[in-house]
C-alpha positions in Angstrom: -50.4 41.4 21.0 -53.6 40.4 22.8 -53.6 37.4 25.3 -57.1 35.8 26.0 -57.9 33.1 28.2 -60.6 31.2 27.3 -62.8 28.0 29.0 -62.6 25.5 25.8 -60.8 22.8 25.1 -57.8 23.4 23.0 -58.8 21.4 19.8 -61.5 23.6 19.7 -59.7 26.5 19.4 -59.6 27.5 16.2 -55.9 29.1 15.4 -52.6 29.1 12.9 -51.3 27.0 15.4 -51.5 25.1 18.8 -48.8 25.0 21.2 -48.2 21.4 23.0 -45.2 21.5 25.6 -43.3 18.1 26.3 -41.1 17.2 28.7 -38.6 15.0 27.7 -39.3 11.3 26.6 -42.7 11.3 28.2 -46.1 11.6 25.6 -48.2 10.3 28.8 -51.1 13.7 29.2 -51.6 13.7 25.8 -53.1 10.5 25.4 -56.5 11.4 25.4 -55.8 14.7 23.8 -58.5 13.1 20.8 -57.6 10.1 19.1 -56.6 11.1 15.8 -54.3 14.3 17.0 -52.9 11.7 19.5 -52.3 9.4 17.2 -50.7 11.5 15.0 -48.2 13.4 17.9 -48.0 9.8 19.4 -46.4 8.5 15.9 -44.1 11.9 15.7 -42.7 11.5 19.6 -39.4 10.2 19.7 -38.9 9.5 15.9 -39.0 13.4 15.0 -39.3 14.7 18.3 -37.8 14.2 21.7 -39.0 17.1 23.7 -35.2 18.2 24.4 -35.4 21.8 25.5 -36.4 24.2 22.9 -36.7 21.4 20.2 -39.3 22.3 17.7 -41.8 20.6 15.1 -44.5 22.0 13.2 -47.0 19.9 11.5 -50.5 20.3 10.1 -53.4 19.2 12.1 -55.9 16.0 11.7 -58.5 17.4 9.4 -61.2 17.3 12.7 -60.0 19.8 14.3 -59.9 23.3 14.6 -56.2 24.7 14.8 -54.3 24.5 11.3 -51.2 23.4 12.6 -49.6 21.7 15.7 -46.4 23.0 17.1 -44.2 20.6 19.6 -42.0 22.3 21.8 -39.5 21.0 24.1 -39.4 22.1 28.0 -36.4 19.5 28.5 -36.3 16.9 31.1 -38.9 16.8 34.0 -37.0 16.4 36.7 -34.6 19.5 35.6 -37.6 21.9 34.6 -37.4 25.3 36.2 -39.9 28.7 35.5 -37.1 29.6 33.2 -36.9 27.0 30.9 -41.1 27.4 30.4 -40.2 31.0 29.3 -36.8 30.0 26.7 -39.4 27.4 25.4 -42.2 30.5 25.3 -39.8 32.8 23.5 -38.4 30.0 21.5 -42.1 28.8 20.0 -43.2 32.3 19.6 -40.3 33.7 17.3 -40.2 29.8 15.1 -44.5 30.7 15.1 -43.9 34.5 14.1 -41.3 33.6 11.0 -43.4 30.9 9.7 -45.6 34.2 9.1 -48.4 32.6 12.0 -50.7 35.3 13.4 -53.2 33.4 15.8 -51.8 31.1 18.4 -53.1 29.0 21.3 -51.2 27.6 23.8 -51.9 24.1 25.8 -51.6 24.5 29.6 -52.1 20.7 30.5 -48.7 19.4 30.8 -47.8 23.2 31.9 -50.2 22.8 34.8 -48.9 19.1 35.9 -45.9 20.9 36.4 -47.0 23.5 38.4 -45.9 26.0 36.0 -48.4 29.0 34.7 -49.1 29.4 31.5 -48.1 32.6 32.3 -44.5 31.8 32.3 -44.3 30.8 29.0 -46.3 33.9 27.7 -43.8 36.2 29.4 -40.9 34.3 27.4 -43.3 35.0 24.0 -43.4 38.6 24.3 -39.9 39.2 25.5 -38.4 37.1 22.7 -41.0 38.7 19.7 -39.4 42.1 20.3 -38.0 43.5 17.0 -36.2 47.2 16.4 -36.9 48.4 12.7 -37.0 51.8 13.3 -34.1 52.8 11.0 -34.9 49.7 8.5 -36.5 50.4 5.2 -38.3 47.5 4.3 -39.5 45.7 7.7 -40.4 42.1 8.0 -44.0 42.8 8.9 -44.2 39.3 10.3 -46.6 39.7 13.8 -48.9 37.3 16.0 -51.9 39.1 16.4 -53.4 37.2 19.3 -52.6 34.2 21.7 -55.3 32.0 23.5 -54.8 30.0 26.6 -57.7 27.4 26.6 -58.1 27.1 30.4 -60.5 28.1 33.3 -60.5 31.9 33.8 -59.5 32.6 37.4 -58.2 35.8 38.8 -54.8 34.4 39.7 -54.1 33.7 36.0 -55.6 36.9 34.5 -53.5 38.5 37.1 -50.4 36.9 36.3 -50.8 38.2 32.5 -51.6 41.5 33.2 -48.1 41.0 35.3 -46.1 40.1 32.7 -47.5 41.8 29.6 -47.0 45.2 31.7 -43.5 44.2 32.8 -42.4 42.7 29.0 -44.5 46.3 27.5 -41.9 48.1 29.8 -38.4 46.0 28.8 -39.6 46.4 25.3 -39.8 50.2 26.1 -36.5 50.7 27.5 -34.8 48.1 25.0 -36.2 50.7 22.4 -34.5 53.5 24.3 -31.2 51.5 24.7 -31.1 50.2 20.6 -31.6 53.7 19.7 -28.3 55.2 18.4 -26.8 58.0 20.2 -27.6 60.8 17.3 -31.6 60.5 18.1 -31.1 59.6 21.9 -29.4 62.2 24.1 -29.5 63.2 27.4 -32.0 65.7 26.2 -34.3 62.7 24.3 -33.9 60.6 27.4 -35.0 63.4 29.6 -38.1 64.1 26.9 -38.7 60.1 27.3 -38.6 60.1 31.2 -41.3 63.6 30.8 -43.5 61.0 28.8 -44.2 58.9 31.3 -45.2 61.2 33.9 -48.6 60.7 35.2 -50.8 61.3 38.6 -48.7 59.0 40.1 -45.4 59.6 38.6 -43.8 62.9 39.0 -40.9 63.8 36.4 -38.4 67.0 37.1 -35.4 67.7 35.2 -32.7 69.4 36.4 -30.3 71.6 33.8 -26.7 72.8 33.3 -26.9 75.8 35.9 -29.4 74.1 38.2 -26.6 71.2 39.0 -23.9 74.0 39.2 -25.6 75.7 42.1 -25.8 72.0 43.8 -22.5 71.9 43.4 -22.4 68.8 41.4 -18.9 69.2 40.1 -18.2 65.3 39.9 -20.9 64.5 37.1 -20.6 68.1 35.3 -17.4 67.1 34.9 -17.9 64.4 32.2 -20.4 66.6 30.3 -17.9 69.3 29.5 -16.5 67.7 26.4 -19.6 67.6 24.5 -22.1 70.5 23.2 -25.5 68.5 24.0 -26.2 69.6 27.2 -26.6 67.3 30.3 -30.1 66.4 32.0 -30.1 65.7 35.6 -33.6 63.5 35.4 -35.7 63.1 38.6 -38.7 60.5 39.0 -41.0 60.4 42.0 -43.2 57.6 42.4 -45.5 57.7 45.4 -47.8 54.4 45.9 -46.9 54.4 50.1 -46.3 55.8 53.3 -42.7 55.1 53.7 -39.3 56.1 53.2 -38.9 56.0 48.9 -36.3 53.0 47.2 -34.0 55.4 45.2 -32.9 54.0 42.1 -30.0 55.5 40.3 -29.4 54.8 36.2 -26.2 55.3 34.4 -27.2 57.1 31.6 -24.1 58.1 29.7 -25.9 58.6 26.1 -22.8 57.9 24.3 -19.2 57.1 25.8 -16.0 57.7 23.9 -13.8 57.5 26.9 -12.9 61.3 27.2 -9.5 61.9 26.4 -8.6 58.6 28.0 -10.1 57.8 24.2 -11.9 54.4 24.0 -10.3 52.1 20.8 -12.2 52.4 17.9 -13.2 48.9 17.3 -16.7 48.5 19.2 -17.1 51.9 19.7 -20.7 52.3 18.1 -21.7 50.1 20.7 -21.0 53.1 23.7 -24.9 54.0 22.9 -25.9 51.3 25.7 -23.9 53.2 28.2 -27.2 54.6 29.3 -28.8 51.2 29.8 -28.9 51.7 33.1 -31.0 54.9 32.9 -33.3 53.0 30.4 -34.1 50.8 32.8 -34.8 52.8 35.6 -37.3 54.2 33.4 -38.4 51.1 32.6 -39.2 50.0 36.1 -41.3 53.6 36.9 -43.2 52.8 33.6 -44.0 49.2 35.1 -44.8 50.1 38.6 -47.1 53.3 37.9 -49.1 51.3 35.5 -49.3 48.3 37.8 -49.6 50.9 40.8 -47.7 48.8 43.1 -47.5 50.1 47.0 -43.9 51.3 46.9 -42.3 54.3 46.9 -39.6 55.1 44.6 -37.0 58.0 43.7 -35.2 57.6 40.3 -31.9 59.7 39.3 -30.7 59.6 36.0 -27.7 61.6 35.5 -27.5 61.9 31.6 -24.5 63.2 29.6 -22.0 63.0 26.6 -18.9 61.9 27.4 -16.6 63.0 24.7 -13.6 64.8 23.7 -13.6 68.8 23.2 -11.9 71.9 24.2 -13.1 72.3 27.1 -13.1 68.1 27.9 -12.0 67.3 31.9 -8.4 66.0 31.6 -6.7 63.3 33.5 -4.9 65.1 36.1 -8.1 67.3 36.8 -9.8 67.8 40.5 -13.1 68.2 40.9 -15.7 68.8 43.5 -18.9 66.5 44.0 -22.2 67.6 45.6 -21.0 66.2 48.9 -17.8 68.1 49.2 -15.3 65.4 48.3 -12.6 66.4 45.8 -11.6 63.8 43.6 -9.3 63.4 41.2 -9.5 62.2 37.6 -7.3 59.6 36.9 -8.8 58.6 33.6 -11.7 59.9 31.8 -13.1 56.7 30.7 -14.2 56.0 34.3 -16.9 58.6 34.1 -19.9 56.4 35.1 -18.8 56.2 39.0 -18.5 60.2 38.8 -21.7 61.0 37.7 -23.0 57.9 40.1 -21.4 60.0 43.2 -23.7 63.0 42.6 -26.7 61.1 41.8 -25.9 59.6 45.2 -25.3 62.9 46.9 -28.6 64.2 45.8 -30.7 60.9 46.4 -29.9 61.1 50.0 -32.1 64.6 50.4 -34.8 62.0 49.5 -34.0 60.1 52.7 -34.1 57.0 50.9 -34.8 53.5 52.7 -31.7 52.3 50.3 -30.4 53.0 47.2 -29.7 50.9 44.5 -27.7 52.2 41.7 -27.3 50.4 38.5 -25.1 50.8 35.8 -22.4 49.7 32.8 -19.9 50.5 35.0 -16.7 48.5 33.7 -15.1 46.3 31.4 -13.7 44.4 34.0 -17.4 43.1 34.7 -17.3 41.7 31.6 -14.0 39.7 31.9 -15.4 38.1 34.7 -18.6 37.1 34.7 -18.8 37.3 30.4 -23.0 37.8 29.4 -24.0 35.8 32.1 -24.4 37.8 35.4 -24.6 40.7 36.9 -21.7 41.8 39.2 -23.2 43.2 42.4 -21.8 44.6 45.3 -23.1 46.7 48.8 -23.5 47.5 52.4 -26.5 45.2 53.4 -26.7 42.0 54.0 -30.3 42.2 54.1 -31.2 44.2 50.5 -28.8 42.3 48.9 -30.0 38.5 50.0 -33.3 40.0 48.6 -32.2 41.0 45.2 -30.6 37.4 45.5 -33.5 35.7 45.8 -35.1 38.0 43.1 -32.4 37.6 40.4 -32.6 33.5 41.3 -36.8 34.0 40.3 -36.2 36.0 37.4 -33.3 34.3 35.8 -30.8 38.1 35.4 -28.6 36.5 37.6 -26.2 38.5 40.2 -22.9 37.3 41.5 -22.2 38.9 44.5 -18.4 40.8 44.4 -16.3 41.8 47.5 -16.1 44.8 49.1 -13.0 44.3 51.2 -11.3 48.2 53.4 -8.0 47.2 51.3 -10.0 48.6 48.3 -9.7 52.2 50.0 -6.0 51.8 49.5 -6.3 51.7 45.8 -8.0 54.5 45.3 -5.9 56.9 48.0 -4.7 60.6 45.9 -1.6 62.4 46.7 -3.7 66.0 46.1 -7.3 64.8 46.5 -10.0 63.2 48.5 -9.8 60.1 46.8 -9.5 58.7 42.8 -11.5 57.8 40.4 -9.6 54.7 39.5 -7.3 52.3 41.3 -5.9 50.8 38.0 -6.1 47.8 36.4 -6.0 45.4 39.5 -9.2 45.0 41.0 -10.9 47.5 38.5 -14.5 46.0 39.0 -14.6 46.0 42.8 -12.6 49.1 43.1 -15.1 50.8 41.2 -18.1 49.8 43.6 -16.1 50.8 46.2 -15.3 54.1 45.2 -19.2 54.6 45.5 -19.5 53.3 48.5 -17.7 56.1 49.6 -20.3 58.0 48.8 -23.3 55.8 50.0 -22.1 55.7 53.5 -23.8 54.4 55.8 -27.1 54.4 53.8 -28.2 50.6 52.6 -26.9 50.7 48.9 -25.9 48.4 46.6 -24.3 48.2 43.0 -25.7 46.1 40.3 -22.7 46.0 37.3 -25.0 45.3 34.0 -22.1 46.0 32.0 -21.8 42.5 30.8 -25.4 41.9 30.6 -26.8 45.0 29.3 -26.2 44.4 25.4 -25.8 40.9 23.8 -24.4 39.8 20.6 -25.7 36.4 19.9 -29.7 36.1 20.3 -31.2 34.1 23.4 -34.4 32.5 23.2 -36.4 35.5 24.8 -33.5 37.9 23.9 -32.6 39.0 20.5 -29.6 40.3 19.5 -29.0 43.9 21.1 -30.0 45.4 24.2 -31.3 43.4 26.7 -33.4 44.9 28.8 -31.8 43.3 32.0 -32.3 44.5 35.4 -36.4 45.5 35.0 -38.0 42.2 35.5 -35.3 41.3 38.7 -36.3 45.2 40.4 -39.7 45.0 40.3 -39.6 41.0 41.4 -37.5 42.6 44.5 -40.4 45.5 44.5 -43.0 42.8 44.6 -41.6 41.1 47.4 -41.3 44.6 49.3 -44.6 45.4 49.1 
């Protein structure tokens, strides 16, 4: 969709529809809009419409001028408005627009503006909440906007601030694709062949194969991949845009989870697909940051793999050997993630990373306590994790920050190993974060839990119904700020 910013006034724009945000109970800017489209929103306001957040009305226009139709939308009360309730009412507006079968759009910045808001905001919220995945549908609902205008000034702060967000909602859109795609078209060898597409002058892609992890001596993650005949993709990303020490970022990127022989029950099952949503984003964010060639450096590790049941499947009972020289011991084989997490730790250390992040749909347990609404996070740095704090707080993908207390060790002591990969029920989200923080060490890490998060089932205003695409817009916010 193309986004143009134009120095007109907005009646003169001609359009399907123009966009007029209200706050709540107050008609006051658009006064001298022109006198017979104010008298006609003027006789609307607060018979029809309130301006509640996300309310809606769509109406045709006075006859003198140019857009078709008028569409009042809702930012809530203005003492309560935030950045994210301009983007709910962006995605909100666009999707209503889009179904009503609307193709050119303009958008009024006025009250947007006396708000201190950028029009921006609300266009990021647009092309979050317009994505679609029809890939496997037969006959698609070819329902698209073509083109929104923003009648304003053109300045370079505003044509920057699109180019932001239409690269970062291209790149969520990408790795929602990647995450909505069922496990029978997306394994660890299409992941790896998605990773090899992005590679560019600034983005190096490696990937490492079956006998090239064995002679690292990546036993932990090789483990989970024995059950299954796809074989796994140990997927490297180098993004150099600095002279410093790299950010490693770790993805999840389980392809399709059955539990192992610890089987998962069948009800929900077809949903395991999204157990590489942390790889997806990862990706994501290297898409987003070598097209917006941000000054960072960046290392990304995607271990990818089945984990199902076969032959020669790892039991529960099993010992094996991670990159580092820790034996652990399989408890269940359901917690696979934090296995293949230990090796992609291992190796990101040769990197010499500043910190490492990893981030993954790690447990269940992050679901029972946090539901859809945040993402559990836990670490060893004060510092990288107030950051991604203040980032998550800008960006709306919310983190709740999870103990990591040394009684956790205790959990996950073995009689014949190193340590285990589960502590049992009690404490199941923290203990997992803590069995990685074995492995971290003293290197800055932290864990970011998107289990909960990754994939919803009832559609948000800039979030249909599926995977979510969480995680990208809060790491390159935190990559912005590092610059």
């Amino acid at each position: 969709m193309n986004i143009y910013i134009k120095n007109i006034k907005e009646l003169d724009c001609a359009c399907d529809a123009l966009i007029l945000p209200f706050t709540e109970g107050d008609f006051g800017l658009y006064n001298n809009i022109g006198s017979t489209t104010s008298g006609l929103v003027k006789k609307l306001f607060s018979k029809e419409f309130h301006g509640k957040q996300n309310e809606v009305l769509l109406v045709p226009s006075p006859e003198d001028i140019k857009p078709e139709r008028i569409l009042l939308i809702g930012l809530g009360k203005k003492d309560e408005i935030s950045t994210e309730k301009v983007r709910q009412a962006g995605g909100k507006a666009a999707v209503y627009l889009r179904d009503m079968g609307m193709k050119k759009i303009a958008l009024s910045s006025r009250v947007l503006s006396s708000l201190k808001m950028s029009p921006a905001d609300f266009m990021e919220g647009s092309l979050l909440g317009l994505y679609t995945f029809k890939r496997y549908v037969e006959e698609k609902n070819n329902k698209t906007i073509d083109s929104f205008v923003i009648p304003s000034k053109v300045s370079k702060v505003l044509k920057d601030d699109i180019h932001w967000i239409k690269t970062i909602a291209s790149s969520v859109c990408f790795t929602r694709d990647l995450i909505n795609t069922p496990s029978n078209d997306m394994t660890p060898s299409h992941l790896a062949n998605a990773a090899l597409s992005l590679e560019r002058n600034n983005l190096l892609v490696k990937v490492l194969e079956k006998k090239d992890a064995e002679k690292l001596g990546m036993g932990a993650y090789l483990s989970v991949a024995k059950g299954s005949k796809e074989p796994p993709k140990f997927i490297l990303l180098e993004y150099k845009g600095a002279k410093r020490a790299p950010l490693a970022l770790i993805g999840k990127s389980i392809t399709f989870d059955s539990g192992g022989i610890s089987l998962k029950p069948a009800e929900g099952m077809e949903k395991m697909k999204y157990d590489m949503a942390g790889g997806a984003v990862v990706l994501g964010i290297f898409k987003a940051v070598s097209e917006l060639k941000l000054p960072v450096n960046l290392v990304g590790v995607l271990p990818a793999a089945e984990n199902l049941i076969g032959g020669f499947a790892a039991k529960p009972g099993d010992v094996v050997r991670a990159i580092n020289g820790k034996s652990v011991e399989i408890i269940n084989t359901d917690a696979e993630g934090r296995l293949v997490i230990a090796d992609a730790i291992g190796y990101a250390k040769r990197f010499k990373p500043q910190a490492i992040i990893d981030i993954a749909t790690l447990t269940g347990a992050c679901s029972i306590a946090l539901g859809n609404e945040a993402i559990a996070m836990m670490g060893n740095n004060r510092e990288l994790i107030n950051k991604i704090k203040k980032s998550a707080d800008k960006t709306y993908e919310r983190v709740w920050e999870m103990p990591l207390f040394d009684e956790y060790k205790e959990y996950l002591k073995s009689d014949i190993a190193d340590i285990k990969n589960t502590g049992g029920k009690n404490g199941s989200l923290v203990t997992s974060a803590y069995f990685l923080y074995e492995f971290a060490g003293e290197v800055p890490w932290v864990h970011l839990d998107i289990a909960g998060t990754a994939w919803i089932e009832k559609e948000k205003p800039y979030m249909p119904k599926g995977a979510s695409g969480i995680g990208i817009r809060l790491m390159l916010n935190l990559l912005k700020e590092l610059k």
